[in-house]
N, CA, C and O atoms as a MOPAC input file, in Angstrom:
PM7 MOZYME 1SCF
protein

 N    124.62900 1    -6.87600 1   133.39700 1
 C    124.20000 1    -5.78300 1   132.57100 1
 C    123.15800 1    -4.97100 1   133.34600 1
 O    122.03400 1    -5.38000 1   133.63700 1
 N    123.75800 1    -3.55600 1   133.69700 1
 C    122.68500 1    -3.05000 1   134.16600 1
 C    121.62500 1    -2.21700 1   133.42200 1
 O    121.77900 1    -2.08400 1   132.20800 1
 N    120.52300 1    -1.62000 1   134.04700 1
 C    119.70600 1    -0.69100 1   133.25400 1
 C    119.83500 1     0.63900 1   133.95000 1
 O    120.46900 1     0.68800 1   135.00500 1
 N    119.41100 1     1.46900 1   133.56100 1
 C    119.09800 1     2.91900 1   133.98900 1
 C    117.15100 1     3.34900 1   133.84500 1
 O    116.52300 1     3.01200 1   132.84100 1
 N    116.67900 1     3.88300 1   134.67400 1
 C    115.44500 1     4.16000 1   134.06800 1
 C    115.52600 1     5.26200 1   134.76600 1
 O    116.10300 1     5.37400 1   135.84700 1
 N    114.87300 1     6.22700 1   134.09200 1
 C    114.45000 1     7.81500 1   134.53700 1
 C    113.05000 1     8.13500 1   134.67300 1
 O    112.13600 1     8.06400 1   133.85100 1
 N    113.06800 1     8.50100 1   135.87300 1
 C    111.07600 1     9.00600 1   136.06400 1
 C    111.56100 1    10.34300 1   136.22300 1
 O    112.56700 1    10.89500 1   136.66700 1
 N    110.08600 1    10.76800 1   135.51000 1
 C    109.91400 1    11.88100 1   135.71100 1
 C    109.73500 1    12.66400 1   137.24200 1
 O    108.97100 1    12.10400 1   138.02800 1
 N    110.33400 1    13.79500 1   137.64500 1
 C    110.07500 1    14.12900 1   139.15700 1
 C    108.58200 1    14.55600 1   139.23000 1
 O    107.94000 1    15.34900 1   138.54200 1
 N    108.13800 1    13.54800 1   140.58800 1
 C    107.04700 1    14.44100 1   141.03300 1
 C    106.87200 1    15.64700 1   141.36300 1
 O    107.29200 1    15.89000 1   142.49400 1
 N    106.50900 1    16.32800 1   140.93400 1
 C    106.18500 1    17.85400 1   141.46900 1
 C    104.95100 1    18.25800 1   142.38800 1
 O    105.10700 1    19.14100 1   143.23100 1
 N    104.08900 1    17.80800 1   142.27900 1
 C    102.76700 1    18.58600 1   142.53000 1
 C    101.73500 1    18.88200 1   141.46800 1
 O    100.57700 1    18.72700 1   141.85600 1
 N    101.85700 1    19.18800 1   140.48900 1
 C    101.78700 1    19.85100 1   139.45600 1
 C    101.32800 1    18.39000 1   138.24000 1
 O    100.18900 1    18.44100 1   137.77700 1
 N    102.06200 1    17.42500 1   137.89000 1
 C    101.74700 1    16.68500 1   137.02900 1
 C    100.68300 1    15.34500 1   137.75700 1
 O    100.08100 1    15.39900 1   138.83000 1
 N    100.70700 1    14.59200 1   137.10500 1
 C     99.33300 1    13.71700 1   138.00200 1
 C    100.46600 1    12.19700 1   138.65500 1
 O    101.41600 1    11.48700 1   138.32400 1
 N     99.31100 1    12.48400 1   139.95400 1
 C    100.29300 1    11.61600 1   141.38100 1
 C    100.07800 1    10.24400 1   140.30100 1
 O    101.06000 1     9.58100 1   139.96900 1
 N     99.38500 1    10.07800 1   140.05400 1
 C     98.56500 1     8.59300 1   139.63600 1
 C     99.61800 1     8.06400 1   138.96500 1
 O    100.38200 1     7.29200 1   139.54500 1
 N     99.81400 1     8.44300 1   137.52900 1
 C    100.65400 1     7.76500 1   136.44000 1
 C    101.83800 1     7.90400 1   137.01500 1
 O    102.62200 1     7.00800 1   136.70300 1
 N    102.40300 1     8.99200 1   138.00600 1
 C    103.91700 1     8.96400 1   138.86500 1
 C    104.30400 1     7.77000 1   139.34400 1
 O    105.41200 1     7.27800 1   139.13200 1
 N    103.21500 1     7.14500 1   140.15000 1
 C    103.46500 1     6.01800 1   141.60400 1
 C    103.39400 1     4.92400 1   140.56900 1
 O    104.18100 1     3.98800 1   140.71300 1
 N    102.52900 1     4.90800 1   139.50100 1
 C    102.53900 1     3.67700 1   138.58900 1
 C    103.93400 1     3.43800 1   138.16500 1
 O    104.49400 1     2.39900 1   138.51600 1
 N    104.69700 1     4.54500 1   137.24900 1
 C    106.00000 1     4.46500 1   136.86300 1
 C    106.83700 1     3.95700 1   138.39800 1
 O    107.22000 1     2.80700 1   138.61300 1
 N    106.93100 1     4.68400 1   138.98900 1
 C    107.94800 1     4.45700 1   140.39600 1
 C    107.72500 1     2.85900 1   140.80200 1
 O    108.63400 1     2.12600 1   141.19100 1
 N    106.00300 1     2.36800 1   140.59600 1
 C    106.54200 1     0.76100 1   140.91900 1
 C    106.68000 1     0.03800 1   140.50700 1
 O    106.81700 1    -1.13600 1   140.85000 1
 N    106.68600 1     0.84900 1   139.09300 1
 C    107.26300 1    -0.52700 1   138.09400 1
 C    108.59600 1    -0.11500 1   137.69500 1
 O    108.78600 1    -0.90500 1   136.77000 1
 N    109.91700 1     0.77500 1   137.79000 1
 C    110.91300 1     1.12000 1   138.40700 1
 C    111.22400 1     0.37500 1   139.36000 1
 O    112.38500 1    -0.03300 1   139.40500 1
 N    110.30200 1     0.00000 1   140.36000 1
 C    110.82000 1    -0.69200 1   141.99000 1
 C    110.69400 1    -1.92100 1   141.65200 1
 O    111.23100 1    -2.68300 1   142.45600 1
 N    110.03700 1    -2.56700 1   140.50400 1
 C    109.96900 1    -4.06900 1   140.34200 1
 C    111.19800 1    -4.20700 1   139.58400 1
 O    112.09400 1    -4.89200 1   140.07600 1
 N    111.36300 1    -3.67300 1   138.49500 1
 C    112.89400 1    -3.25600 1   137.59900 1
 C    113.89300 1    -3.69400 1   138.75400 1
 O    114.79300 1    -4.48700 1   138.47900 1
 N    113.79900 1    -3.36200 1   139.61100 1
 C    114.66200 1    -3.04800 1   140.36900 1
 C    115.06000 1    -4.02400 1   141.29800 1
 O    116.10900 1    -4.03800 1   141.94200 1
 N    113.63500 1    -5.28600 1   141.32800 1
 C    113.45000 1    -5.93900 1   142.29200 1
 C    113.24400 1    -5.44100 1   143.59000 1
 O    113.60800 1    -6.33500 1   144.35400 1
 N    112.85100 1    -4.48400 1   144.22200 1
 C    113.01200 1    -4.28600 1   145.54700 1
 C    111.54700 1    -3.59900 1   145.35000 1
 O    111.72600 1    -2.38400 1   145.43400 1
 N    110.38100 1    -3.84300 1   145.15600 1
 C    109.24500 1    -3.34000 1   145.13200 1
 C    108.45500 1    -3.97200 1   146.81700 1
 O    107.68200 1    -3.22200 1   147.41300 1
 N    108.67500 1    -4.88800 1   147.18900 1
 C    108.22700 1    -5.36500 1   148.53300 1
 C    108.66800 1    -4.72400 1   149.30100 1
 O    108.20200 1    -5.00900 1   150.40400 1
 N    109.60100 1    -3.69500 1   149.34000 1
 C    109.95000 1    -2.95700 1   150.23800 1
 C    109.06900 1    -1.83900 1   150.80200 1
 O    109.03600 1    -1.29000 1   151.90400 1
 N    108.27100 1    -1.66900 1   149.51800 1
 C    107.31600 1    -1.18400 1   149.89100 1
 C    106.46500 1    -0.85500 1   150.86500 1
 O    106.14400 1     0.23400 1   151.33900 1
 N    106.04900 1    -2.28900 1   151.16500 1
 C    105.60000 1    -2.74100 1   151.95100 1
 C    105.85500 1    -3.44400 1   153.55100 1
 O    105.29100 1    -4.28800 1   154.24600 1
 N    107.02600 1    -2.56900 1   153.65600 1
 C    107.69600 1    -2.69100 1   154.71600 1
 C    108.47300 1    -4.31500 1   155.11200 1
 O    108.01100 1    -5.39900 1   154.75700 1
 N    109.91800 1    -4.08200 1   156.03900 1
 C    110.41700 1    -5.13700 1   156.15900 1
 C    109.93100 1    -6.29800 1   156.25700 1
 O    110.39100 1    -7.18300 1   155.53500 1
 N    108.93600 1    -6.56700 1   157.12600 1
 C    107.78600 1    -7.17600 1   157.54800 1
 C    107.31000 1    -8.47600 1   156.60800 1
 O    106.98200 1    -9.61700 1   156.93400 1
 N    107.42400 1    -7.74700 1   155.15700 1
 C    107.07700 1    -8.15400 1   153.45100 1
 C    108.16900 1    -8.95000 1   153.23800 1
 O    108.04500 1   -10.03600 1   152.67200 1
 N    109.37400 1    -8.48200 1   153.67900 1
 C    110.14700 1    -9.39500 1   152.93300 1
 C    110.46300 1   -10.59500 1   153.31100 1
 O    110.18500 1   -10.79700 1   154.49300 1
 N    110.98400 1   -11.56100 1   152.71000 1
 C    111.63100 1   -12.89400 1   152.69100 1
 C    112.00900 1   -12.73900 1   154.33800 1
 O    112.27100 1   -11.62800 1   154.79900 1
 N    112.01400 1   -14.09600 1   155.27500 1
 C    112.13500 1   -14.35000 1   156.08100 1
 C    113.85100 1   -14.82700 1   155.86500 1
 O    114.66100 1   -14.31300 1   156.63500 1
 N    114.17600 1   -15.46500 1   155.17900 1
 C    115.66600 1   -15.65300 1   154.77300 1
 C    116.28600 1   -15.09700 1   154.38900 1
 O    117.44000 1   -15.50300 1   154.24800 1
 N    115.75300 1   -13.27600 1   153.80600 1
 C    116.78900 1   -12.57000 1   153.47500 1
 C    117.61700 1   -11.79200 1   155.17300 1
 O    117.12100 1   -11.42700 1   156.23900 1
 N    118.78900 1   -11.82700 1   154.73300 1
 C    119.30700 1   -11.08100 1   156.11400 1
 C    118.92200 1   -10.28000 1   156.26200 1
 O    118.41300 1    -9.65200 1   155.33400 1
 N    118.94300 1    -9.72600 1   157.80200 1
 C    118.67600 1    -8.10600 1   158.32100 1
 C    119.57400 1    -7.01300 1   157.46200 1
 O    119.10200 1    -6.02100 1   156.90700 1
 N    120.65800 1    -7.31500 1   157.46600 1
 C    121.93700 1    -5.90600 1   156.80800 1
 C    120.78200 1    -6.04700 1   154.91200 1
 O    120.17300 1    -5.16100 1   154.31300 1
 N    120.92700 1    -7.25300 1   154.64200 1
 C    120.10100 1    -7.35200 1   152.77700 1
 C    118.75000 1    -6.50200 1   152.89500 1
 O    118.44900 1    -5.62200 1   152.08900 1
 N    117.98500 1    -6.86700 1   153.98100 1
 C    116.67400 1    -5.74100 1   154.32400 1
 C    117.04400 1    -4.75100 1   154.29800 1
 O    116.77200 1    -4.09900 1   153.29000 1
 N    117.62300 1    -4.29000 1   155.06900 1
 C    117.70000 1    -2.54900 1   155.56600 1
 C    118.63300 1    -2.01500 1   154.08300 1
 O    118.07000 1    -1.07100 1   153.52700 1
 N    119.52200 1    -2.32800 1   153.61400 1
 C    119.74500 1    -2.12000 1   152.35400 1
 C    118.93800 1    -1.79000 1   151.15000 1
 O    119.24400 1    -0.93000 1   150.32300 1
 N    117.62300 1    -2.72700 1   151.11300 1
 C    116.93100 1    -2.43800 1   150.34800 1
 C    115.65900 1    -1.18000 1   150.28600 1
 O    115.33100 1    -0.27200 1   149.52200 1
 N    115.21500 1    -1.74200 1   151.54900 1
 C    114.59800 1    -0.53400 1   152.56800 1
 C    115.05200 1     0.74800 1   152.16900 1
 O    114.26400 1     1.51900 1   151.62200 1
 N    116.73200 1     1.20300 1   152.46700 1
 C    116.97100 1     1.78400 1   152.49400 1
 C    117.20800 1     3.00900 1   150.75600 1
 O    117.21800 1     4.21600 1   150.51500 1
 N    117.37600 1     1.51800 1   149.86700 1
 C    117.28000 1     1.89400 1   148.31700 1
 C    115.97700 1     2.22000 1   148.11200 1
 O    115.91600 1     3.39300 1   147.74300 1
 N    115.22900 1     1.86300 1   148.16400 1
 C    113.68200 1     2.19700 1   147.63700 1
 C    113.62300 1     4.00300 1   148.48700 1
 O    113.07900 1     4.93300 1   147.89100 1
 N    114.21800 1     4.17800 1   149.77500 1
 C    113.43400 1     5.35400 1   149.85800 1
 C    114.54400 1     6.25400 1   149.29600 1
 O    114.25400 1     7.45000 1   149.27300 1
 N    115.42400 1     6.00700 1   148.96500 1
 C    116.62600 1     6.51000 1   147.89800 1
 C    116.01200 1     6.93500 1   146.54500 1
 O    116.15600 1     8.07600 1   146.10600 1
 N    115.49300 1     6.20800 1   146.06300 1
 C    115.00700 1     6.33900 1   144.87200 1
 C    113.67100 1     7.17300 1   144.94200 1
 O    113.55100 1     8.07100 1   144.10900 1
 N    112.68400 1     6.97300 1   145.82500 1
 C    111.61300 1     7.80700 1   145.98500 1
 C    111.97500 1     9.61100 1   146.12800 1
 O    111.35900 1    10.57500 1   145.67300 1
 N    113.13600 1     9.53900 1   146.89500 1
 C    113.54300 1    11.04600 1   147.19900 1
 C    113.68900 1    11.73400 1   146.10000 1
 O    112.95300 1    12.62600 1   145.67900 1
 N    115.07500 1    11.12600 1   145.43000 1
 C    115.27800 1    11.31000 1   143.92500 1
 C    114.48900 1    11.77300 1   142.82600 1
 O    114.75200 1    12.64200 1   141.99400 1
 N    113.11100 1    10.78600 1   143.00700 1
 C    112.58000 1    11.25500 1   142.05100 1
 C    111.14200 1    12.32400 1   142.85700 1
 O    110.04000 1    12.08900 1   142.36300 1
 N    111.15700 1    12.96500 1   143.53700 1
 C    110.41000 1    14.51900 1   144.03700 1
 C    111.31100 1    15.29700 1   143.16700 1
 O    112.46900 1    15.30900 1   142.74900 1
 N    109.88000 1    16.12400 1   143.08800 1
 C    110.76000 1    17.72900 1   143.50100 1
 C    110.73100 1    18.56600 1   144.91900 1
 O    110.19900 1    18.51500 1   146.02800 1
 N    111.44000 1    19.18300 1   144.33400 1
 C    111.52000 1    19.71500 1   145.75800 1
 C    110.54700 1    20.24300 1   146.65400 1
 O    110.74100 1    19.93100 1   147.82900 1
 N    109.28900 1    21.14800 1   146.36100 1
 C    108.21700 1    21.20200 1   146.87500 1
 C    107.71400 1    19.88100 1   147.76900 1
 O    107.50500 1    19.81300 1   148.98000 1
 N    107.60500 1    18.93400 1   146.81400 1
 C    106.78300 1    17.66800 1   147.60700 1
 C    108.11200 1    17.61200 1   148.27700 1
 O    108.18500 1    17.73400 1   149.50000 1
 N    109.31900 1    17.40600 1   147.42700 1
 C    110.29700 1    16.69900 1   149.20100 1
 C    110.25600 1    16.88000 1   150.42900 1
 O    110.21800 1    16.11800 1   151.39500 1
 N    110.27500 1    18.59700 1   150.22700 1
 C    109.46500 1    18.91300 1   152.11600 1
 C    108.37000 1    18.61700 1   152.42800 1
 O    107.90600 1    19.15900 1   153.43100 1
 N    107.74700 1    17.87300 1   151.85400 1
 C    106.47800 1    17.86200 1   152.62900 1
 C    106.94600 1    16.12900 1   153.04300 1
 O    106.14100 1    15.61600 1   153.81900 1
 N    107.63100 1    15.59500 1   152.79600 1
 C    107.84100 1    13.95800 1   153.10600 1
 C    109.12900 1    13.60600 1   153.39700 1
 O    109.45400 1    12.42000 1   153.35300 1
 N    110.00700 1    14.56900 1   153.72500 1
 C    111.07400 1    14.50000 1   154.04400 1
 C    111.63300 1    13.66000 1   155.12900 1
 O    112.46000 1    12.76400 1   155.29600 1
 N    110.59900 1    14.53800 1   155.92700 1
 C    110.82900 1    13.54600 1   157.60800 1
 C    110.27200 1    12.32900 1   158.03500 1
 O    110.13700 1    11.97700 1   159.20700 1
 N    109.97100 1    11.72900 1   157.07000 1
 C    109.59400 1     9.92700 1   156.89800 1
 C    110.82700 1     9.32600 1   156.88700 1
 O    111.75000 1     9.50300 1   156.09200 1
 N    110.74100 1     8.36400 1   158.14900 1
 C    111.89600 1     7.47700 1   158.01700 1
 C    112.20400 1     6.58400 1   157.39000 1
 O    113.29400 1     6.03800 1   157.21900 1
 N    110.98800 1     6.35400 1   156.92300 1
 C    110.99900 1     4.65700 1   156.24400 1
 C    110.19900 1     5.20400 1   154.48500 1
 O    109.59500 1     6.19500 1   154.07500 1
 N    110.61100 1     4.03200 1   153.96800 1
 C    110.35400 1     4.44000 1   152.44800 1
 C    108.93100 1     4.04600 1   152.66000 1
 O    108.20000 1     4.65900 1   151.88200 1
 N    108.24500 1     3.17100 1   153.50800 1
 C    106.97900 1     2.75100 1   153.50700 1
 C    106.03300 1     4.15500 1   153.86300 1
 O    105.26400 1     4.81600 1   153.16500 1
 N    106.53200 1     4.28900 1   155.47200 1
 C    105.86300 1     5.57500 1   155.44400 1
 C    105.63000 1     6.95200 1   154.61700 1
 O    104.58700 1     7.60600 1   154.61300 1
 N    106.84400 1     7.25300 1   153.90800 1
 C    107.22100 1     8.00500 1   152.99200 1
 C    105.98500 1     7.97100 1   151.82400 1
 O    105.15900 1     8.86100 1   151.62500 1
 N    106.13100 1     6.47100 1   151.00500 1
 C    104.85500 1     6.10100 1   150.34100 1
 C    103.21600 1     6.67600 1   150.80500 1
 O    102.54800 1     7.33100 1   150.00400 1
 N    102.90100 1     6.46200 1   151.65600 1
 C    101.98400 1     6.43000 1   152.88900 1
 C    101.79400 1     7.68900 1   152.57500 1
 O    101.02400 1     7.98600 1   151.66200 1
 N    102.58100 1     8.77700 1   153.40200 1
 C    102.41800 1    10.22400 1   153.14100 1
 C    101.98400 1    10.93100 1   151.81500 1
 O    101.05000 1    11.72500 1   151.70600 1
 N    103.05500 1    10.38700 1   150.55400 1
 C    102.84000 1    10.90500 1   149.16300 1
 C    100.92900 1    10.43700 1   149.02000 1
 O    100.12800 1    11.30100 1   148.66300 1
 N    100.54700 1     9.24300 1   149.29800 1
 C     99.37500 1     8.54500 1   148.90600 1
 C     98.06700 1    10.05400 1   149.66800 1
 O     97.17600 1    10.78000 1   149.22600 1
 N     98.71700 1     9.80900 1   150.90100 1
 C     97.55800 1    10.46700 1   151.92000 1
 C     97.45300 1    12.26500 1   150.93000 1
 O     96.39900 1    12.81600 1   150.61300 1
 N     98.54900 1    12.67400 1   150.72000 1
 C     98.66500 1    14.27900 1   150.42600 1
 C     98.09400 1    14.29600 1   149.01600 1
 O     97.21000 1    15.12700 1   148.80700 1
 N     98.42100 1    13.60300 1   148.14500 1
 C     98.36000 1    13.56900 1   146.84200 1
 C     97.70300 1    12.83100 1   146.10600 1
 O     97.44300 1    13.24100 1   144.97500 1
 N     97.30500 1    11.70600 1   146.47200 1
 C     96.27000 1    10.53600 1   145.93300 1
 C     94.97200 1    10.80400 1   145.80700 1
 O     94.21500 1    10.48800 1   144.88900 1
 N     94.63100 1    11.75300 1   147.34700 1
 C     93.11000 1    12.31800 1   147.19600 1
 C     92.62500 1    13.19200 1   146.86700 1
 O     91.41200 1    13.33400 1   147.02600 1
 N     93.69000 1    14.46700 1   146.05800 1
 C     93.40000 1    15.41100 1   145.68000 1
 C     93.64800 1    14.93700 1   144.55000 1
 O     92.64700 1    15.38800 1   143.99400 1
 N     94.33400 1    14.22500 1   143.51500 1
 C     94.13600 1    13.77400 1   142.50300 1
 C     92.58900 1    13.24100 1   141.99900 1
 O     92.07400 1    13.65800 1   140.96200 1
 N     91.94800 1    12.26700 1   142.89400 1
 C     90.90400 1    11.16900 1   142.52300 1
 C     90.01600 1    12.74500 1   143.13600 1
 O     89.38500 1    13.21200 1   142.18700 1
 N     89.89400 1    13.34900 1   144.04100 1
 C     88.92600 1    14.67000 1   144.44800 1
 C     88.80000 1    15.60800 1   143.04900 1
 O     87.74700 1    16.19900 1   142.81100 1
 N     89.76700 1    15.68100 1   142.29700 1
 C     90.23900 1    16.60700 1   141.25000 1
 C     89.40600 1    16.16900 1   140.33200 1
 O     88.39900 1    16.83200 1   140.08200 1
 N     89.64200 1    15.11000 1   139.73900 1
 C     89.22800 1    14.16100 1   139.07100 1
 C     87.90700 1    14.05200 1   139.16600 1
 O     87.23100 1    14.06200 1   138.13700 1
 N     87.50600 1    13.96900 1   140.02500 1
 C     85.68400 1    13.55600 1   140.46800 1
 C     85.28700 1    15.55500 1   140.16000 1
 O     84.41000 1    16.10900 1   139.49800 1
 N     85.90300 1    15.84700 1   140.62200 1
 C     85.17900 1    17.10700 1   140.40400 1
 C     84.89600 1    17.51800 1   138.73500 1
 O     83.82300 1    17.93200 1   138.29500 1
 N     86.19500 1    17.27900 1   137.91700 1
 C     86.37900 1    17.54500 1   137.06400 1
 C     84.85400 1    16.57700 1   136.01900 1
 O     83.93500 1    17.12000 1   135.40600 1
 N     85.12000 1    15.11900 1   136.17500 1
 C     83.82400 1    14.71500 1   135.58900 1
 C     82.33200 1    15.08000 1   136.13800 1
 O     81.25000 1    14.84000 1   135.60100 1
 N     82.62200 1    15.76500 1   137.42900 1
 C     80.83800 1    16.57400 1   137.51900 1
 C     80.86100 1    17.76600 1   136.95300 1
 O     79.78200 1    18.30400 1   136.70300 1
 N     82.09800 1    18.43000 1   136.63100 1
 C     81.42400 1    19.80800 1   135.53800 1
 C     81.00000 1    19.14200 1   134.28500 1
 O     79.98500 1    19.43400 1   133.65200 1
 N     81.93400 1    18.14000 1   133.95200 1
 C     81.39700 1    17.50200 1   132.72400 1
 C     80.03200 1    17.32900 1   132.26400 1
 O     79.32000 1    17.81600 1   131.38600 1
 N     79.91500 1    16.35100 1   133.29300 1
 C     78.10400 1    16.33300 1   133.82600 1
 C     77.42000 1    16.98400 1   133.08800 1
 O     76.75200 1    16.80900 1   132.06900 1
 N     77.78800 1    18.09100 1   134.02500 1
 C     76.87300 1    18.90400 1   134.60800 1
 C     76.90400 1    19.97800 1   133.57300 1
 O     75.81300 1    20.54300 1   133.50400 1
 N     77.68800 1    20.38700 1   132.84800 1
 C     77.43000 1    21.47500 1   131.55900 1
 C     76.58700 1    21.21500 1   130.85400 1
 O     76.37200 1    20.23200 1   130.14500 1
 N     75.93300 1    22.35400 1   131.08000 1
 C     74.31100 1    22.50900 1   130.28900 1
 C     74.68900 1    23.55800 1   129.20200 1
 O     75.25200 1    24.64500 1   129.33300 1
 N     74.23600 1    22.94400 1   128.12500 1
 C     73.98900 1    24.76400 1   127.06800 1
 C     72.77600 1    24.94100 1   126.88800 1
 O     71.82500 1    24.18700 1   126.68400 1
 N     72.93700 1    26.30100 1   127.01100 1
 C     71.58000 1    26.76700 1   126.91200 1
 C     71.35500 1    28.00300 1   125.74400 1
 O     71.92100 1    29.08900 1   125.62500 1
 N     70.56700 1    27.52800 1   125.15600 1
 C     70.15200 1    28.48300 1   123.96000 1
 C     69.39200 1    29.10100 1   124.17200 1
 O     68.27600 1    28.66800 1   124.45900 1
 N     69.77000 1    30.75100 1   124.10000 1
 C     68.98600 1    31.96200 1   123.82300 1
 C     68.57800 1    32.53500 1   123.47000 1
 O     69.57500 1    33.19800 1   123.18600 1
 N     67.41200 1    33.37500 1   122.90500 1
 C     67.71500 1    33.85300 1   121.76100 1
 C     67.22900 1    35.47200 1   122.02600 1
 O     66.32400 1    35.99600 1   122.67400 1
 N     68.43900 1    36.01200 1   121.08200 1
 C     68.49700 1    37.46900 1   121.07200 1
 C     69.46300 1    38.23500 1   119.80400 1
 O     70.57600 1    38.07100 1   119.30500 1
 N     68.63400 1    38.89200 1   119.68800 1
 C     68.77000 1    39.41500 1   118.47600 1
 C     67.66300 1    40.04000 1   117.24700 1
 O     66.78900 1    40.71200 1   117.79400 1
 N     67.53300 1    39.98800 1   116.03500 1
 C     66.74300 1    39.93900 1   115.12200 1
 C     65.52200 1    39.23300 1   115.24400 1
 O     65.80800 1    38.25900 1   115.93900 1
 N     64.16000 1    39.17600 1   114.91800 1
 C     62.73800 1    38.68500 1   114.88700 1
 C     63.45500 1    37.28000 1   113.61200 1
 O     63.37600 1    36.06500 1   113.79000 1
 N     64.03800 1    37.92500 1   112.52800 1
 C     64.07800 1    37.01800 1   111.51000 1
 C     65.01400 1    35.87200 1   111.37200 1
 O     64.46300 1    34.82000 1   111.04500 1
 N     66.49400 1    35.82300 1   111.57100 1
 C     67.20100 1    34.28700 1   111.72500 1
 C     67.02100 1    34.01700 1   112.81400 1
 O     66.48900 1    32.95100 1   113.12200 1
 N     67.45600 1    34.99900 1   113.78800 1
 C     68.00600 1    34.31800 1   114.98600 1
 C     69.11300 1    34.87600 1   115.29900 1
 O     69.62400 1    35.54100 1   114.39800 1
 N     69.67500 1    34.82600 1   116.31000 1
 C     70.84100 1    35.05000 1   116.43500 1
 C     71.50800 1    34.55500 1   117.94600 1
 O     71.43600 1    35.21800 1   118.98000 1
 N     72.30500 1    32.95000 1   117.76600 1
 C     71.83500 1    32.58600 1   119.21600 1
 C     73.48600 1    32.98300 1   120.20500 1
 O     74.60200 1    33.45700 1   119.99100 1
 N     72.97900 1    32.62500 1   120.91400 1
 C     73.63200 1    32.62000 1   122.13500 1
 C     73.91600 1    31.40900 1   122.79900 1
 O     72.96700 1    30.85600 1   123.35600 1
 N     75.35800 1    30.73100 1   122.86800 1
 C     75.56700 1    29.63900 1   123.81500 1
 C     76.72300 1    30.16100 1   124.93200 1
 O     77.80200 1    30.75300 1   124.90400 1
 N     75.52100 1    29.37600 1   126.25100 1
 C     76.41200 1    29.84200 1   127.13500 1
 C     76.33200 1    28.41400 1   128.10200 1
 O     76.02200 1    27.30900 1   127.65800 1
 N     76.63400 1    28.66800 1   129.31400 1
 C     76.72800 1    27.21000 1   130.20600 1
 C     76.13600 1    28.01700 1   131.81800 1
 O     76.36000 1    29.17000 1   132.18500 1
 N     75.39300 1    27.00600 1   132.48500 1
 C     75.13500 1    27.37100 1   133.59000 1
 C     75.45400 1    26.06800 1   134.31800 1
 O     75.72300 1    24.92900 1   133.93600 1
 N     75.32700 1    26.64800 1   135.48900 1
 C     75.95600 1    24.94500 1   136.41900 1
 C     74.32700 1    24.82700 1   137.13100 1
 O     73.64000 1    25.75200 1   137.56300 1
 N     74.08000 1    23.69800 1   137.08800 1
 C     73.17900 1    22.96300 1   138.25800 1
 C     72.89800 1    23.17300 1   139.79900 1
 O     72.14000 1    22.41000 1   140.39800 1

């Protein structure tokens, strides 16, 4: 009985993080998640032709699920390991960079109350300045 599972394509655009999570738990589904980690990883008793097969499925499935933007940029990886490698290096650190930036505006938003207007309520003003 087989399964089917569908990931969503990486684009660029949606977050690398929760992508690579789905894709390796897809690759465990799949059993062939050590491939990952290059031949090297696998079973000493599995054959060479059973390696390169699998090897060869995992970066099958990685292609598949790009879009096309990222595909060119990782296209010319031979190996599904390196392939991995590349997506991590291009996309992993502008994610967690994104991310870090994003919780220092957090931070860092100040409101600041003004006041202008009338002598008698008030009439305020919220605005934000950065640090």
């Amino acid at each position: 009985m087989g399964s089917k599972w569908v990931t969503e394509k990486f684009t660029g655009d949606n977050d690398f993080g929760l992508w690579k999570v789905k894709m390796e738990t897809m690759l465990i589904q799949q059993m062939c998640e050590k491939a990952l980690m290059g031949e090297g990883a696998l079973p000493v008793t599995m054959s060479q032709a059973k390696k390169t097969e699998m090897v060869d499925n995992v970066r099958s499935a990685i292609v598949l699920c790009l879009g096309d933007k990222v595909l060119r940029d990782v296209a010319k990886e031979p190996t599904a390991t390196s392939m991995w490698s590349k997506l991590e290096c291009l996309y992993m650190t502008k994610s967690l960079a994104h991310r870090q930036f994003l919780k220092q505006q957090l931070y860092l938003f100040k409101s600041v109350v003004s006041h202008w207007g009338d002598e008698e309520g008030g009439v305020f003003h919220l605005g934000s300045d950065a640090l």
